[in-house]
ZADO-1210 file (C-alpha; in nm, 4 decimals, padded with zeros to 6 digits):
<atoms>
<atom x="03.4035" y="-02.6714" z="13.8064" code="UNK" pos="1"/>
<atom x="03.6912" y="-02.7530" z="13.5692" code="UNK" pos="2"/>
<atom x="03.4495" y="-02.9419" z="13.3331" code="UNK" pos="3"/>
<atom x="03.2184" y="-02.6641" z="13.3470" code="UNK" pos="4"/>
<atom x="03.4889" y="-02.3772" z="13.2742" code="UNK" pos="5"/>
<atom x="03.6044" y="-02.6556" z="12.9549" code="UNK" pos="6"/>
<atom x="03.2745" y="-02.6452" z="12.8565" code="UNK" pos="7"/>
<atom x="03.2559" y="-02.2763" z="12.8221" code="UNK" pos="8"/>
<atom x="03.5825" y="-02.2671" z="12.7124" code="UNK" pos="9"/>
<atom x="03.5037" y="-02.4420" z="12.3929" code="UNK" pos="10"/>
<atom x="03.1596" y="-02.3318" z="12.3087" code="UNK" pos="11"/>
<atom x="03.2737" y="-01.9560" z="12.3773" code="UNK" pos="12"/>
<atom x="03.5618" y="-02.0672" z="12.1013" code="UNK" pos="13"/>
<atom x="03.2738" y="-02.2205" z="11.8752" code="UNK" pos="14"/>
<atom x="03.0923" y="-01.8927" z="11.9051" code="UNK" pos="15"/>
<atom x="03.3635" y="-01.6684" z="11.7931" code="UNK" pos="16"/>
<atom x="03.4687" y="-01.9261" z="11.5161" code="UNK" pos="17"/>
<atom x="03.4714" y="-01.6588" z="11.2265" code="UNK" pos="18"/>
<atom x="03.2681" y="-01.8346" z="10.9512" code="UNK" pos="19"/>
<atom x="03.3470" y="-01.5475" z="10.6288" code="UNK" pos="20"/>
<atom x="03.4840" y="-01.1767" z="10.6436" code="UNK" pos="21"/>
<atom x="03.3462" y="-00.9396" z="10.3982" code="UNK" pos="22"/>
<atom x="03.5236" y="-00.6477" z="10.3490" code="UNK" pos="23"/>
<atom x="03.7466" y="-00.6990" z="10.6457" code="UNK" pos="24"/>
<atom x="03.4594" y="-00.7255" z="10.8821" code="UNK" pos="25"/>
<atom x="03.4642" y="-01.0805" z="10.9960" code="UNK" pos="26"/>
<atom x="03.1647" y="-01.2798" z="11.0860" code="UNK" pos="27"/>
<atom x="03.1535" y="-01.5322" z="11.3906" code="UNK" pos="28"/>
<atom x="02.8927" y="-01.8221" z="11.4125" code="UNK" pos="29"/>
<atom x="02.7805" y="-01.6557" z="11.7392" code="UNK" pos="30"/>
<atom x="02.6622" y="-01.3550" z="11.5137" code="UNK" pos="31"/>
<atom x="02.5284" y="-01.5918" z="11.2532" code="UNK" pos="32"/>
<atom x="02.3318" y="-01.7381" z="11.4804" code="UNK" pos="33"/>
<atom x="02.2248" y="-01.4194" z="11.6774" code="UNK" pos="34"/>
<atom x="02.1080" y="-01.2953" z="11.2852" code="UNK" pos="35"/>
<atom x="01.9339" y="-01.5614" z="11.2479" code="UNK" pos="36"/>
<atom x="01.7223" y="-01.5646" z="11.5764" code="UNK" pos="37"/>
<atom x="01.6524" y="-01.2361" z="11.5469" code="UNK" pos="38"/>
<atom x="01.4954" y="-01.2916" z="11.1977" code="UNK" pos="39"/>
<atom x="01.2793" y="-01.5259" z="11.2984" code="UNK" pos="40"/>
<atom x="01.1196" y="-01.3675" z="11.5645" code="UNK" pos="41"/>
<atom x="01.1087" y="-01.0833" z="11.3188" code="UNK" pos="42"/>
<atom x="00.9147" y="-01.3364" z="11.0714" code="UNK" pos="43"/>
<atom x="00.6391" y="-01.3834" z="11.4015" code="UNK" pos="44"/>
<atom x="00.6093" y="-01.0552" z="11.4967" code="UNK" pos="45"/>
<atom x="00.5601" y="-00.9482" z="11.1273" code="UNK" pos="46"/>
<atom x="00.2835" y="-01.1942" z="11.0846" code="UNK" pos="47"/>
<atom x="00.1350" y="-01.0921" z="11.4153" code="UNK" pos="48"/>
<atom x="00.1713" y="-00.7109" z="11.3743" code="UNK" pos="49"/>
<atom x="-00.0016" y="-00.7358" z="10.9807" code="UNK" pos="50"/>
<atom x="-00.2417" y="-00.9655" z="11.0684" code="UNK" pos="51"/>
<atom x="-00.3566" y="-00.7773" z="11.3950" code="UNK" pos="52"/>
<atom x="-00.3643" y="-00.4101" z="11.1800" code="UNK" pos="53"/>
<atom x="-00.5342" y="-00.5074" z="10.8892" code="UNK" pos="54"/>
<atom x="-00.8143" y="-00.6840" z="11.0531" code="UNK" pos="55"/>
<atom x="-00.9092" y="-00.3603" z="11.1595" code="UNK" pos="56"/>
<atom x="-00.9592" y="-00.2271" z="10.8100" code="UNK" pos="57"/>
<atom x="-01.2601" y="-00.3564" z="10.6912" code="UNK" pos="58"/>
<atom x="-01.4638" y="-00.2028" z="11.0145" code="UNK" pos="59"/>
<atom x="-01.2866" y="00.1021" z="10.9782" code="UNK" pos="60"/>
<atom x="-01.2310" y="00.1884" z="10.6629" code="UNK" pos="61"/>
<atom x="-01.4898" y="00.0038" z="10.4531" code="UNK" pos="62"/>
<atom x="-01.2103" y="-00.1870" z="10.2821" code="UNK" pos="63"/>
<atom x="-01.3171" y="-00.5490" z="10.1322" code="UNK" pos="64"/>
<atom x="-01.1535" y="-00.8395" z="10.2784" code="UNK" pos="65"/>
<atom x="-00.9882" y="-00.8885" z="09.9491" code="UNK" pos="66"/>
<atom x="-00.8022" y="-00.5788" z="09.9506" code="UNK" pos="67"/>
<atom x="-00.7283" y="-00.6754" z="10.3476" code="UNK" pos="68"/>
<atom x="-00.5966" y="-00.9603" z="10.2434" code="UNK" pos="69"/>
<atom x="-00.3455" y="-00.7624" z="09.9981" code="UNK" pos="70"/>
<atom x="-00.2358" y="-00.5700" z="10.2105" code="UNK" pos="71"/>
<atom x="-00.1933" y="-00.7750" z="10.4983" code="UNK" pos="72"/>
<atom x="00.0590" y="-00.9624" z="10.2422" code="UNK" pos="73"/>
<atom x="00.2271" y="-00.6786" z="10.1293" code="UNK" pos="74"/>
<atom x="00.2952" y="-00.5130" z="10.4984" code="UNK" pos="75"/>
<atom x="00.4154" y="-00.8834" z="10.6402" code="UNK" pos="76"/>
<atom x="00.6664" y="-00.8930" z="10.3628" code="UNK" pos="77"/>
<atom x="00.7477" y="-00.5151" z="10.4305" code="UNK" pos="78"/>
<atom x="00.7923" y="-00.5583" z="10.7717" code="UNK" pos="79"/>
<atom x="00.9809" y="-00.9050" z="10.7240" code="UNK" pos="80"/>
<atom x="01.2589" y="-00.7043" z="10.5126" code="UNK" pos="81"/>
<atom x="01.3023" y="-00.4399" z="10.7917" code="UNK" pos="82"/>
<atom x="01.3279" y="-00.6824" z="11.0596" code="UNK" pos="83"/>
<atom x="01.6141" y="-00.8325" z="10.8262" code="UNK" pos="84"/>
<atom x="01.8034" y="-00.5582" z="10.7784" code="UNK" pos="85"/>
<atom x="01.7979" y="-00.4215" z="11.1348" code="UNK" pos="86"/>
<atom x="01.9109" y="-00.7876" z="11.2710" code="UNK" pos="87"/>
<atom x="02.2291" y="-00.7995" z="11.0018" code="UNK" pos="88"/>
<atom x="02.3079" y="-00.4056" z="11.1297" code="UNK" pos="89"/>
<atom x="02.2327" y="-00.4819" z="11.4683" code="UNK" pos="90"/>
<atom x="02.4999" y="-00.7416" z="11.4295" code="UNK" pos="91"/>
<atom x="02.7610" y="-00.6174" z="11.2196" code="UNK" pos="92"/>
<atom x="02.6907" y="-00.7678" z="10.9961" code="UNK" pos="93"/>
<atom x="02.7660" y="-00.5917" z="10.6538" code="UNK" pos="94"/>
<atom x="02.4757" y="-00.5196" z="10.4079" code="UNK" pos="95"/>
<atom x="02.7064" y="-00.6027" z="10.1513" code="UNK" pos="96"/>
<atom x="02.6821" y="-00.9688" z="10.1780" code="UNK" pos="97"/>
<atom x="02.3218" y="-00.9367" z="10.0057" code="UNK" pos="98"/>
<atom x="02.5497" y="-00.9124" z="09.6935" code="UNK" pos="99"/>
<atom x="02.6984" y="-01.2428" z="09.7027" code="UNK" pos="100"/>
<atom x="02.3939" y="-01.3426" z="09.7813" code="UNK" pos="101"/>
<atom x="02.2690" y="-01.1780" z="09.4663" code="UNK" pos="102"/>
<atom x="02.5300" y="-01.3814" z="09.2807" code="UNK" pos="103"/>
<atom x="02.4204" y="-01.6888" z="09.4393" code="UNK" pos="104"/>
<atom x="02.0236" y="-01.6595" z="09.3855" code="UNK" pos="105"/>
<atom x="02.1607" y="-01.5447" z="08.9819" code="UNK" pos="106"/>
<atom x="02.3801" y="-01.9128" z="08.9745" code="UNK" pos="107"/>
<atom x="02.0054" y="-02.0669" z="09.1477" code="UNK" pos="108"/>
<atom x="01.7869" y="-01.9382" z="08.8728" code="UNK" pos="109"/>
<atom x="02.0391" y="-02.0609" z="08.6125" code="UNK" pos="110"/>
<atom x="02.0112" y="-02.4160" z="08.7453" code="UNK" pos="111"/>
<atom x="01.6509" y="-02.4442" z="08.8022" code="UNK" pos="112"/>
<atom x="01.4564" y="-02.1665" z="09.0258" code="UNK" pos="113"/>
<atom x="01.3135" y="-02.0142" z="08.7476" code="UNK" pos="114"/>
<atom x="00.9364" y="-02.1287" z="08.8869" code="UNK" pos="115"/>
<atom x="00.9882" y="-02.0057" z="09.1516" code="UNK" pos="116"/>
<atom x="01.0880" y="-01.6631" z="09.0772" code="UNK" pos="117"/>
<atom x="00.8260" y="-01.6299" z="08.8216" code="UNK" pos="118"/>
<atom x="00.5506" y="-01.7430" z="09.1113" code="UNK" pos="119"/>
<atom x="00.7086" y="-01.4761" z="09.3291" code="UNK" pos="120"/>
<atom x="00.6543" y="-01.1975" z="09.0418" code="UNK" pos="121"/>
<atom x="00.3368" y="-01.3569" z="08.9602" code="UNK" pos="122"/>
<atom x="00.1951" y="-01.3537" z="09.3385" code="UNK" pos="123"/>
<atom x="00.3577" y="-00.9379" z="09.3372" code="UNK" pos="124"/>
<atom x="00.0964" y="-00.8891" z="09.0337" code="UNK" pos="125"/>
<atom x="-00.1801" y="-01.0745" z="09.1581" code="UNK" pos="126"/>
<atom x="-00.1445" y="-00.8522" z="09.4972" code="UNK" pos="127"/>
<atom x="-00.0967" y="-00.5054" z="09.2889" code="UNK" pos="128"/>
<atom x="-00.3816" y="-00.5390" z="08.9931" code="UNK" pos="129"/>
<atom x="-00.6062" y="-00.7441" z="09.2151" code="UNK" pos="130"/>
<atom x="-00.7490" y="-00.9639" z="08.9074" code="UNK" pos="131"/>
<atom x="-00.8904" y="-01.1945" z="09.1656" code="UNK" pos="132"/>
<atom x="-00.9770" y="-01.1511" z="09.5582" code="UNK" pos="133"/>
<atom x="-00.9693" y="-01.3519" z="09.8887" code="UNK" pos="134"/>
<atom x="-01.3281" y="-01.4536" z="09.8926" code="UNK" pos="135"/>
<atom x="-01.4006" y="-01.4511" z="09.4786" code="UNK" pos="136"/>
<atom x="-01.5697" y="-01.7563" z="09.3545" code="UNK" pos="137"/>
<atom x="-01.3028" y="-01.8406" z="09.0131" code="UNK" pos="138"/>
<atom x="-01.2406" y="-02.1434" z="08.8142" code="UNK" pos="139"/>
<atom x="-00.9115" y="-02.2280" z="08.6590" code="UNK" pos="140"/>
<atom x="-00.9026" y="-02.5493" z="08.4457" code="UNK" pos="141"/>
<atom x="-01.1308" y="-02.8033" z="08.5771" code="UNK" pos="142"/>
<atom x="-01.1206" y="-02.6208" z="08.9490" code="UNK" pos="143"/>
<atom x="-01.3368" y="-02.4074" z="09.0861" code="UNK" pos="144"/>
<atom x="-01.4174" y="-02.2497" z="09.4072" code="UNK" pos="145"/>
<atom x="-01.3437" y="-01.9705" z="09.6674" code="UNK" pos="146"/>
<atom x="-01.0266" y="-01.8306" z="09.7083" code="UNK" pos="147"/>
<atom x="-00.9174" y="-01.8710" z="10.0375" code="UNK" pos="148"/>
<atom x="-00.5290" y="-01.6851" z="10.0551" code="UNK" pos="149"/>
<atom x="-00.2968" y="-01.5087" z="09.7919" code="UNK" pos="150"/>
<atom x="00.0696" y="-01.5735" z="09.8621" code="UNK" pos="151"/>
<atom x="00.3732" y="-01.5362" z="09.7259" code="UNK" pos="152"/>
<atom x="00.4302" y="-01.8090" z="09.5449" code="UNK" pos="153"/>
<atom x="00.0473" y="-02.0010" z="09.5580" code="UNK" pos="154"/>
<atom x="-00.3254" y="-01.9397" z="09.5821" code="UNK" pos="155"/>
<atom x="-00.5324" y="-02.1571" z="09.7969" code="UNK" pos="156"/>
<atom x="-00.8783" y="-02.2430" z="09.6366" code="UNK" pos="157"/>
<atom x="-01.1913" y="-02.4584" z="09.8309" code="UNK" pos="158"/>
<atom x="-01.3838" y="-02.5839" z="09.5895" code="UNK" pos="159"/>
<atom x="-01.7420" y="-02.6725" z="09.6113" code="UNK" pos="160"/>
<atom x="-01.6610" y="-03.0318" z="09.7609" code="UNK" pos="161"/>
<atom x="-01.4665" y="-02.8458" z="10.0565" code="UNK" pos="162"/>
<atom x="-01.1143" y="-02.9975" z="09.9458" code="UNK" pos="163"/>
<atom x="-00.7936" y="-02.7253" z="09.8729" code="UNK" pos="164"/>
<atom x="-00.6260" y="-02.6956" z="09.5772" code="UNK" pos="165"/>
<atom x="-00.2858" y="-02.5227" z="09.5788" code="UNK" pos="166"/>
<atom x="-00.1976" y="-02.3338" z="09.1893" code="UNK" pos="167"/>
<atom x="00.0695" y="-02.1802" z="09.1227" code="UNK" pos="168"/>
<atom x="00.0537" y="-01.7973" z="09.1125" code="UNK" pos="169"/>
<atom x="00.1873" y="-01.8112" z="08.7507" code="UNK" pos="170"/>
<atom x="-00.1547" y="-02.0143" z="08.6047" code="UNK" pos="171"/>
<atom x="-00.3672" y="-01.7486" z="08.7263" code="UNK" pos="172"/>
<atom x="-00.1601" y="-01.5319" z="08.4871" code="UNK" pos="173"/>
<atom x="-00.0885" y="-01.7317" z="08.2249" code="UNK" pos="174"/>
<atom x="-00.4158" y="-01.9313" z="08.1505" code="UNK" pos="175"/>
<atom x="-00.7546" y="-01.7922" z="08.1782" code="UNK" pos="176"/>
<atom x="-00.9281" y="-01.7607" z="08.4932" code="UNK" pos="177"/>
<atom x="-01.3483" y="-01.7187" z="08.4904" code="UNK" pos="178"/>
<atom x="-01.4234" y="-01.4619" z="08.8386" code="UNK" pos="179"/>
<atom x="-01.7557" y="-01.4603" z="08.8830" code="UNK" pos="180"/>
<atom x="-01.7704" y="-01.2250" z="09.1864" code="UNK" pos="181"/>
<atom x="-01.4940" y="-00.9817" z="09.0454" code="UNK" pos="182"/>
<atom x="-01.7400" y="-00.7105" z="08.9167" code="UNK" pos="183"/>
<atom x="-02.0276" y="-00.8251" z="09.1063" code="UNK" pos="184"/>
<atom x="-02.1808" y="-01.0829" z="09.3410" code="UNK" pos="185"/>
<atom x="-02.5061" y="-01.1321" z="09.1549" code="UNK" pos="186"/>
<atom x="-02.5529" y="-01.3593" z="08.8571" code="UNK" pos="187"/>
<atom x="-02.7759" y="-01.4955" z="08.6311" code="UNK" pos="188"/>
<atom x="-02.8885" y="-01.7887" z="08.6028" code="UNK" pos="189"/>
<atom x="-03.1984" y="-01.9807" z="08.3765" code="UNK" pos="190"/>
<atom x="-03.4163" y="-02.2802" z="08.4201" code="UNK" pos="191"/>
<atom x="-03.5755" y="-02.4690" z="08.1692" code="UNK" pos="192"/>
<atom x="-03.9138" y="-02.5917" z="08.2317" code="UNK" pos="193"/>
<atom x="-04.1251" y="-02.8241" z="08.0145" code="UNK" pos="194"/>
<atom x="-04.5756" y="-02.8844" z="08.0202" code="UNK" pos="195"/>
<atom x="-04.7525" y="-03.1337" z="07.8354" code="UNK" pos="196"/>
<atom x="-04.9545" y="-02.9747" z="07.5255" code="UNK" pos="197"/>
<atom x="-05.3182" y="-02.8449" z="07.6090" code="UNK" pos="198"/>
<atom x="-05.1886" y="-02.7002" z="07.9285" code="UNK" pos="199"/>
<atom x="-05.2533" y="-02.3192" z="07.9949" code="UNK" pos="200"/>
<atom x="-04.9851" y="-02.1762" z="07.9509" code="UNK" pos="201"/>
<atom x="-05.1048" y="-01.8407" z="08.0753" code="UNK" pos="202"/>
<atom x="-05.1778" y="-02.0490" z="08.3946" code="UNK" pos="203"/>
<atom x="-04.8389" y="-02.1679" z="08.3733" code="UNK" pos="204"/>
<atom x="-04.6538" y="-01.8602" z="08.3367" code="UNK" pos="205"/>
<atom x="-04.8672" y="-01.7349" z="08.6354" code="UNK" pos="206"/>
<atom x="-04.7579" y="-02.0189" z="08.8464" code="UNK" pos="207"/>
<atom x="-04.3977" y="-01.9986" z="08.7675" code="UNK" pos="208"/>
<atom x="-04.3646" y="-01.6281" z="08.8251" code="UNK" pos="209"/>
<atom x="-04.5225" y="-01.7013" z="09.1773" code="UNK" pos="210"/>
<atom x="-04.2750" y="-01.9309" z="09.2595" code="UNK" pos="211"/>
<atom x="-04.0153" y="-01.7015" z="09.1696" code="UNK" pos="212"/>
<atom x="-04.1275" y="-01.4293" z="09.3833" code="UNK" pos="213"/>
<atom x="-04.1769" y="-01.6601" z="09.6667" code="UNK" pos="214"/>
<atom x="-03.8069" y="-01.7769" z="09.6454" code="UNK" pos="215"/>
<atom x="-03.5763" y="-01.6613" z="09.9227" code="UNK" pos="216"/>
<atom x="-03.2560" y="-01.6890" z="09.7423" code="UNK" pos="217"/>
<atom x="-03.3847" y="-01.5235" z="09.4205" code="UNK" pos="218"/>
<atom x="-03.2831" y="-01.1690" z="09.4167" code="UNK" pos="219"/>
<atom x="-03.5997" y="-00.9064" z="09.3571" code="UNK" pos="220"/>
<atom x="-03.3792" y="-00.7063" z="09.1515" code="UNK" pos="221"/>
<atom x="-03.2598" y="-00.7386" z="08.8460" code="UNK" pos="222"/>
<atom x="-03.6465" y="-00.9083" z="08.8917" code="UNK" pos="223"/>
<atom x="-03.6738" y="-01.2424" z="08.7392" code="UNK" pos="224"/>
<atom x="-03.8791" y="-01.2998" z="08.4215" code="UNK" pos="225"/>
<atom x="-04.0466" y="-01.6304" z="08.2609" code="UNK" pos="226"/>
<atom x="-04.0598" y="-01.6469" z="07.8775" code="UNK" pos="227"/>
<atom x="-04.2379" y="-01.8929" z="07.6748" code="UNK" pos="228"/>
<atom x="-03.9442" y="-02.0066" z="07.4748" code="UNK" pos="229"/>
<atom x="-04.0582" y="-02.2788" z="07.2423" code="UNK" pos="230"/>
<atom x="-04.2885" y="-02.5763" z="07.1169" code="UNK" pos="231"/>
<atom x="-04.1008" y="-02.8495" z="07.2318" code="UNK" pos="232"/>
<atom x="-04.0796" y="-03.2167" z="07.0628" code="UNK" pos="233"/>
<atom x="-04.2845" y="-03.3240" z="07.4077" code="UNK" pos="234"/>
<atom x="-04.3493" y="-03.0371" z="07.5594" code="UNK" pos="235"/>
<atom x="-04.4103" y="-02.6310" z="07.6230" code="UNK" pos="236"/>
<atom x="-04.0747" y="-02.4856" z="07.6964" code="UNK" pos="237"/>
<atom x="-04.0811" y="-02.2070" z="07.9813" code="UNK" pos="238"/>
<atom x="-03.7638" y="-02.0111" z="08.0585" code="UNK" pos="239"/>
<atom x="-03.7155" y="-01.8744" z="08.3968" code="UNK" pos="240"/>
<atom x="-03.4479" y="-01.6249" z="08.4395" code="UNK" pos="241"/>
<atom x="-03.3456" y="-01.4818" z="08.7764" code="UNK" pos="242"/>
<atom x="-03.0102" y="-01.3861" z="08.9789" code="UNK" pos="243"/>
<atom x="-02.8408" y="-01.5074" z="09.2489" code="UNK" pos="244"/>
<atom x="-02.6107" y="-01.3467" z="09.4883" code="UNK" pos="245"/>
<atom x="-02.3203" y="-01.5953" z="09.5051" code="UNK" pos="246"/>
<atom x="-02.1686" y="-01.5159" z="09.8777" code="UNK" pos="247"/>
<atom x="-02.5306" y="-01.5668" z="09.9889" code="UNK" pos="248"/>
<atom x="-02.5595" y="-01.7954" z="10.3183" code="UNK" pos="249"/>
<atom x="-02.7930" y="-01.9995" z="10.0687" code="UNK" pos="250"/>
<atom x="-02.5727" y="-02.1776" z="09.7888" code="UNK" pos="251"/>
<atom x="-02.7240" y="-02.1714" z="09.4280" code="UNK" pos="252"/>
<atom x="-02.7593" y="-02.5462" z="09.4545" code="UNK" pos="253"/>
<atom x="-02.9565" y="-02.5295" z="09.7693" code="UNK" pos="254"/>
<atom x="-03.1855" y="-02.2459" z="09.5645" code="UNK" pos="255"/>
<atom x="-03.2378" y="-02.4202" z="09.2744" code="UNK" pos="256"/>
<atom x="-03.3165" y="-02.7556" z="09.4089" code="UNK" pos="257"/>
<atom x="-03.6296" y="-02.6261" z="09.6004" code="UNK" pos="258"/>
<atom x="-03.7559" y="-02.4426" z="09.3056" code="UNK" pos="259"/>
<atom x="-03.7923" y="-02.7345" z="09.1458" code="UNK" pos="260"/>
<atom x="-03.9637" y="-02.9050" z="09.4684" code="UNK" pos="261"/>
<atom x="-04.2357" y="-02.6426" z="09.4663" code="UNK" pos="262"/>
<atom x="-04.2192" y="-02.6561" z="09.0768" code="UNK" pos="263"/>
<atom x="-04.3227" y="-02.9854" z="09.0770" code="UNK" pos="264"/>
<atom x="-04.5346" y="-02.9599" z="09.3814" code="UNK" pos="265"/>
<atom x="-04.7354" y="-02.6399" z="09.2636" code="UNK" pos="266"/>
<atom x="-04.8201" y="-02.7911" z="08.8819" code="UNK" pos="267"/>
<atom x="-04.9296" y="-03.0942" z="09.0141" code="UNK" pos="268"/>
<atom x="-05.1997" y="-02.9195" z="09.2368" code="UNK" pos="269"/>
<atom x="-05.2941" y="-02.7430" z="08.9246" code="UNK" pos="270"/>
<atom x="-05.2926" y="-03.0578" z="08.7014" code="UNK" pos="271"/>
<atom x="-05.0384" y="-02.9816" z="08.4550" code="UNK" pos="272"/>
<atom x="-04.8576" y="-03.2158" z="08.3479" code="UNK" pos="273"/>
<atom x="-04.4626" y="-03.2681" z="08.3483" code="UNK" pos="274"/>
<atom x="-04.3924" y="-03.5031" z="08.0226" code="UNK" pos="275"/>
<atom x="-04.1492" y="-03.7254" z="07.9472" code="UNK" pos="276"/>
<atom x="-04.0023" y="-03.7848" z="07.5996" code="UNK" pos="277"/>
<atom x="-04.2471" y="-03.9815" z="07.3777" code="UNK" pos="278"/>
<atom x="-04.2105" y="-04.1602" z="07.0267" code="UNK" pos="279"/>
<atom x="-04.5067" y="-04.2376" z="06.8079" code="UNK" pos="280"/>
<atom x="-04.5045" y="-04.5227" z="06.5741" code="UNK" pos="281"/>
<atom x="-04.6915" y="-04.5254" z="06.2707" code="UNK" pos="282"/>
<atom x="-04.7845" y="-04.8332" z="06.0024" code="UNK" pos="283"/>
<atom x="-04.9146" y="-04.7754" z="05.6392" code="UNK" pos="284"/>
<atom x="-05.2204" y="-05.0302" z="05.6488" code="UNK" pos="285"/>
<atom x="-05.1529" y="-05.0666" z="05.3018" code="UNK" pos="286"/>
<atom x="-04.8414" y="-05.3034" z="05.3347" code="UNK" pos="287"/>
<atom x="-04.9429" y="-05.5791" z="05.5785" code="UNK" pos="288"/>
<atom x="-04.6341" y="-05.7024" z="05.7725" code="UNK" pos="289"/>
<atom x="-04.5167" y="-06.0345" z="05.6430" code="UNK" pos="290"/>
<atom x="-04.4329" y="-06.2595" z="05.9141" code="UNK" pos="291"/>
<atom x="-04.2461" y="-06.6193" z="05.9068" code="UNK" pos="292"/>
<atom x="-04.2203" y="-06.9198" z="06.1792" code="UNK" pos="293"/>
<atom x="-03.8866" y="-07.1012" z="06.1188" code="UNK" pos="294"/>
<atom x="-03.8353" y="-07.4098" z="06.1894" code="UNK" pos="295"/>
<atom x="-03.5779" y="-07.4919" z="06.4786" code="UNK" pos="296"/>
<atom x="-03.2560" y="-07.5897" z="06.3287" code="UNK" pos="297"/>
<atom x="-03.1239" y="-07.9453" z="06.4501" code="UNK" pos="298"/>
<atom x="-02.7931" y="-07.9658" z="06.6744" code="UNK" pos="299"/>
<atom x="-02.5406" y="-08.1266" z="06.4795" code="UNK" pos="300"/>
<atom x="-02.4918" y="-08.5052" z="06.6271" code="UNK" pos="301"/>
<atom x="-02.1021" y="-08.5599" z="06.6617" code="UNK" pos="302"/>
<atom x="-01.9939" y="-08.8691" z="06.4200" code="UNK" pos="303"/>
<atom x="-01.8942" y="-09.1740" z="06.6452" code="UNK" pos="304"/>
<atom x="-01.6261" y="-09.4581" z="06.4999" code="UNK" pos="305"/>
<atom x="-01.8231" y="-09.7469" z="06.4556" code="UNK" pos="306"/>
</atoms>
């Protein structure tokens, strides 16, 4: 029993250890440590209670999932705050430590934190003017694909190849970023094709139109349109134009790949032909093409002493 009653001797002593006073109120490890439990539980049952509330939105309310997502961030970090300030007042302890720490985060962005306060701000914007949405298809520099979350100090992109980048919330700011699903999910796209001269190109035009209608992941409207474009070095040049709903369970890839499989399939039941590039080589039979046989010239015999 004695080593037990030493035992709670001292860590009852280690508990009421006063680590600072501010403003006479003194502050023990035990309610350090209290704080800081209480904040991190705070931190899960923020993420749970925002996550939980604003999944409910989109059903309800009509809202997108990118301004969800905004929100979502927004109330967590809310939430996060209260659950901050109630622990330190819950404890005792006194709110005006947050102006030492104040001081201390001013000293921090003096010696190098100025990132990451400029990502914070930059995340605050992104969430507030909405310049890109969980769910847009962007590119930034040599990335692109989906954005998949919006925090505080990062965006998460999966790009077409399925791997994650991580940027910085201040690029999306600072450099410029191509949305292509900010306005609207539909865009256009075009498809060169090329016939061999002599081919009908009424026929042609026909054909191409028919496999645009018959396309699944070609919108109807805006309808598409083939224009004869130009008399090619090789070849007829059609121009198919047509939109594409990006967030479409079929990727443009995937549409534009069998296009050209029934393309090809459909003008070669109608024998047209597909050319390749050709060069034509012509000689003036005027100047006959001189032509000499040289005789082989002799390897040179190394000189032995004699």
């Amino acid at each position: 029993m004695e080593i037990f009653e030493s035992i709670y001797s001292g860590l009852t002593s280690i508990l009421r250890f006063q680590l600072i006073s501010i403003q006479g109120t003194g502050i023990t490890v035990g309610q350090a440590i209290l704080a800081l439990v209480m904040m991190l539980a705070g931190v899960r049952i923020a993420r749970m209670v925002s996550s939980r509330l604003t999944s409910k939105l989109p059903g309800h309310f009509g809202i997108d999932s990118g301004e969800a997502a905004a929100i979502e961030a927004l109330l967590f970090y809310a939430l996060v705050l209260a659950f901050t300030l109630t622990a330190l007042t819950i404890v005792h302890v006194p709110l005006t430590i947050f102006t030492l720490l104040g001081g201390a985060v001013a000293i921090g962005v003096g010696f190098g934190s100025q990132n990451l306060i400029n990502n914070f701000l930059s995340g605050l914007i992104l969430l507030f003017e909405r310049p890109i949405r969980v769910g847009d298809l962007v590119q930034v520099d040599i990335y692109q694909g989906h954005v998949v979350r919006i925090g505080m100090r990062c965006t998460r992109l999966r790009t077409l190849d399925n791997t994650e980048v991580t940027l910085p919330n201040s690029q999306l700011l600072e450099k410029p970023v191509v949305n292509s699903t900010l306005g609207d999910t539909r865009v256009r796209a075009t498809m060169n094709i090329g016939v061999g001269y002599g081919s009908d190109c009424r026929l042609v035009h026909q054909l191409l139109m028919q496999i645009l209608s018959a396309s699944n992941g070609i919108l109807k409207s805006p309808a598409p349109q083939v224009h004869f474009v130009d008399f090619g070095d090789n070849a007829l040049v059609f121009r198919l134009y047509y939109h594409i709903d990006l967030r479409a369970d079929s990727s443009k890839l995937d549409t534009e790949s069998e296009m050209r499989f029934s393309i090809e399939q459909i003008l070669r039941e109608n024998q047209i032909v597909i050319p390749f590039p050709q060069r034509t080589l012509s000689f003036d039979p005027g100047n006959s093409l001189r032509v000499q046989i040289l005789e082989p010239v002799p390897e040179s015999v190394p000189l032995t002493p004699t």
